[in-house]
N, C-alpha and C positions, 0 to 999 in steps of 0.2 A: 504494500500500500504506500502511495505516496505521500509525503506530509509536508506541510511547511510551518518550523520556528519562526513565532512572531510575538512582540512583545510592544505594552504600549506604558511607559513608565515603568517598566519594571514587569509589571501583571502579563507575565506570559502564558502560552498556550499553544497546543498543538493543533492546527489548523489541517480540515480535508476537505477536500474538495469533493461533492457528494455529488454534483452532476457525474464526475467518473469516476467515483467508488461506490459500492454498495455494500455495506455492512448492514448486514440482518440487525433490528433494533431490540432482539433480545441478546444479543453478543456485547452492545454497544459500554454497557456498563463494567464490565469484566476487561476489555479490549481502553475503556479511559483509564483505569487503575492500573493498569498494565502500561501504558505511555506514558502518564504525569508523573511514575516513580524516576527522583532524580538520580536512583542509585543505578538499578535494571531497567529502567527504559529510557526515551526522550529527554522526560524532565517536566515539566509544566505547573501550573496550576489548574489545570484541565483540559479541557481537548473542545474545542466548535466545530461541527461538523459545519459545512454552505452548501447550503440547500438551492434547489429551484421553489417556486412558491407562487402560490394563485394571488396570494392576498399583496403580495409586495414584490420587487425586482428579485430578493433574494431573501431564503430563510436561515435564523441564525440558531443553531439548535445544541447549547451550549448545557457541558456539563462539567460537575466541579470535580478533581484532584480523587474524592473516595466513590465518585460513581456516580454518585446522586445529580438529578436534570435542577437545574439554576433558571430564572425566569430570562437576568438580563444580566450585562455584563459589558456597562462604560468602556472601557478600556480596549475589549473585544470586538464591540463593534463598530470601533472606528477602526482594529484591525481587517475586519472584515471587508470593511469599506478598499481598504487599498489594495487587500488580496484583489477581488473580484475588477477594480479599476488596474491593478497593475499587472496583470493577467488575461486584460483583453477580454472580458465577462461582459463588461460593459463600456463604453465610448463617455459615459453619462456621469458631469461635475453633480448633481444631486439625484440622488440615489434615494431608496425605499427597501427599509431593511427590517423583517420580523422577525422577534422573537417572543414567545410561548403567544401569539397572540396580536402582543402590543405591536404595532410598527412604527417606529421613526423613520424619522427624514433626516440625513445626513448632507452636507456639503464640502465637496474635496479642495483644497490646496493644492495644485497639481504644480511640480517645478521642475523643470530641466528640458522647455519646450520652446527653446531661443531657435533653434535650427532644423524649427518642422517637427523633429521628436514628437513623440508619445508622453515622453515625463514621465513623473511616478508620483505618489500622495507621498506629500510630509504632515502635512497637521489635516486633520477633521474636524467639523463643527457639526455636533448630534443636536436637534432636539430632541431634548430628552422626555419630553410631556409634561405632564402637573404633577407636581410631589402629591401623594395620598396620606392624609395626615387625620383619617377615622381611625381609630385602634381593630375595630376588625377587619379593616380593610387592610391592613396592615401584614400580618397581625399582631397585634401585643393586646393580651388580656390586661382593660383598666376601665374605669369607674370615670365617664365624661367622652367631650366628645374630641377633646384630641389629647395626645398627652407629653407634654411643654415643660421641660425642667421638674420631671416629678421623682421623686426617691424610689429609688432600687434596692432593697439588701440584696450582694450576691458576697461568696465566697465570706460572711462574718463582717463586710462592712455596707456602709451605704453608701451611695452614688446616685446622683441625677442625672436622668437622662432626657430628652425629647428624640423621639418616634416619628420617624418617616418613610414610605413607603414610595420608592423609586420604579414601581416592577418586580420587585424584591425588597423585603426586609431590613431595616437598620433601628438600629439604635445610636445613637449620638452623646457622645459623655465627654463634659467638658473638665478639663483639670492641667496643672501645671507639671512641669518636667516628664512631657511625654518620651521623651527618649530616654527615661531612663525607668518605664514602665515594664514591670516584669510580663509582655503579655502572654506570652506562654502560657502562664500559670493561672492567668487572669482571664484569657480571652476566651478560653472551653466554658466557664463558667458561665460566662454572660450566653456563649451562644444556645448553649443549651438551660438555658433558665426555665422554669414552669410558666413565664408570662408571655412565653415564645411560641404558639402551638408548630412552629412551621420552624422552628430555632428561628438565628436573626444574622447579621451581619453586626459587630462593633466595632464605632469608630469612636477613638480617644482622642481627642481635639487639644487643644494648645493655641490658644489666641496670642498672635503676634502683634498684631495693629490694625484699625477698623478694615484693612483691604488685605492682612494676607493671616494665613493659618497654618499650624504646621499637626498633619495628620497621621497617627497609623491605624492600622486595621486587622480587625481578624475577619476573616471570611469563613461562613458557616460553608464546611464540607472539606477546606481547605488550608484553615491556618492565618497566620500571619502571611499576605503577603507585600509584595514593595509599593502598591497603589489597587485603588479602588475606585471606576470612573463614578458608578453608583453612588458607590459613599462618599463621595466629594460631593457628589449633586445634593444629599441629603445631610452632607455638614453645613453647606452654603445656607440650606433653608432652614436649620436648625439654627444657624447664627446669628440670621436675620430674624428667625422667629424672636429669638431672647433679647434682640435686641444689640447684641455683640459686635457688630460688622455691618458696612453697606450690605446690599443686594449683590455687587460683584465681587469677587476676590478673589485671588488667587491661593489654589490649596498647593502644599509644598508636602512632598510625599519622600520618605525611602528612596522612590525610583525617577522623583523628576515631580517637573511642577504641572497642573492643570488650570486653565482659566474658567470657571465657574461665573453663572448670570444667571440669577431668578427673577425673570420680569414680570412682577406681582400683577403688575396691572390686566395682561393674558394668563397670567399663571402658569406661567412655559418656563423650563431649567434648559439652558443651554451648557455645555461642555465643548473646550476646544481643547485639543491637546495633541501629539505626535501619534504615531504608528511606526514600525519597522519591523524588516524583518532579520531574522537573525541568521538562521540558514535553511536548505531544505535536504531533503533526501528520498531514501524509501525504506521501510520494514517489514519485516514475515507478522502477518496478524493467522 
């Protein structure tokens, strides 16, 4: 099977191209645990297969690092985005990309087209839709109708978080000296919390100044990894919710920075940030 290493901040994945392979989708879970191992396989933090797709140009059919199907996946889909533009899939600067469902609308950066060339994407611009910020919409089981800086016990202490809901799960928790956060130890806890019915995605925040923020994350199914386009979208509108930050800023990751926009007034999250690829090959599935 063919594959292509791609990474966007850091947040890698193994990337297939599903118009020419076909993998049976009860294989599909045993076959991502088997490539996101960094010891015995590829490597990743999960595997997106690209799809063909009725509802959009292309479907993004993403799953995380232990197997388990992911709704969406920032980072990913603006990898997606340059796979299919830099591969000739499509001719087409804005694109229509689904996943579980949802579809955004992406816009490419196209550079290296001085001398007639083709080019290739360097940054993407996702919208990303309306953050969902009902708790079962979410989900996170709580008492009201959204829930905005409110106390968590986990692991023996308490933490506030606000709850957002990107297409996927987050929690948001704000607090100082985030790089020196045990999250290891820390981040199993939050994801798997009893207030999680679907576990969650945590993001540890660290307010630098009303325009920039410095994040990390654990990803439910995954771990800690270097970025998170999701939980960026969903630190921005938690920071603006509390009041912390403009509407725009830039979140500063492990793996690189993203530029973050909630334009309250349409209630649209936009994300801009890189793509790239790292290398490709083939393997015995």
């Amino acid at each position: 099977m063919k594959f292509t290493k791609m990474q966007g901040c850091g947040n890698d994945y193994v990337y297939v191209n599903g118009f020419e392979e076909k993998i049976p989708a009860e294989k599909k879970p045993e076959l991502v645990r088997s490539l996101s191992d960094r010891h015995f396989g590829i490597g990743g933090d999960g595997v997106i297969f690209i799809n063909p797709s009725n509802e959009a140009d292309f479907e993004m059919e993403m799953y995380n690092a232990d197997g388990s199907r992911s709704e969406m996946c920032g980072n990913g889909i603006r990898c997606v985005a340059k796979f299919v533009y830099d591969k000739g899939l499509t001719d087409e600067k804005q694109i229509r990309i689904v996943s579980a469902g949802a579809v955004k609308i992406l816009d490419l950066t196209v550079e290296g087209t001085e001398n007639g060339g083709r080019g290739a994407v360097k940054k993407v611009r996702v919208n990303m839709g309306s953050p969902i910020l009902t708790p079962e919409q979410i989900p996170v089981r709580a008492v009201g109708e959204q829930v905005i800086n409110e106390p968590i016990a986990v692991a023996g202490s308490e933490y506030r978080m606000t709850c957002v809901s990107m297409g996927n799960p987050h929690a948001v928790v704000f607090m100082e000296q985030v790089k020196q956060l045990a999250i290891e130890s820390l981040g199993p806890y939050f994801e798997n919390h009893e207030r999680f019915p679907k576990r969650t995605n945590t993001e540890f925040v660290e307010i630098l100044d009303r325009e920039h923020v410095f994040m990390r994350v654990w990803e439910r199914g995954t771990g800690e990894t270097l970025a998170c386009g999701t939980g960026c979208c969903a630190t921005a509108v938690a920071c603006a919710l509390n009041g912390l930050t403009e509407d725009k800023i830039t979140v500063k990751l492990l793996g690189g920075e993203l530029e973050i926009e909630w334009d309250r007034q349409n209630n649209v999250v936009y994300m801009t940030g890189p793509a790239e690829i790292v290398f490709e090959g083939e393997v015995d599935v």
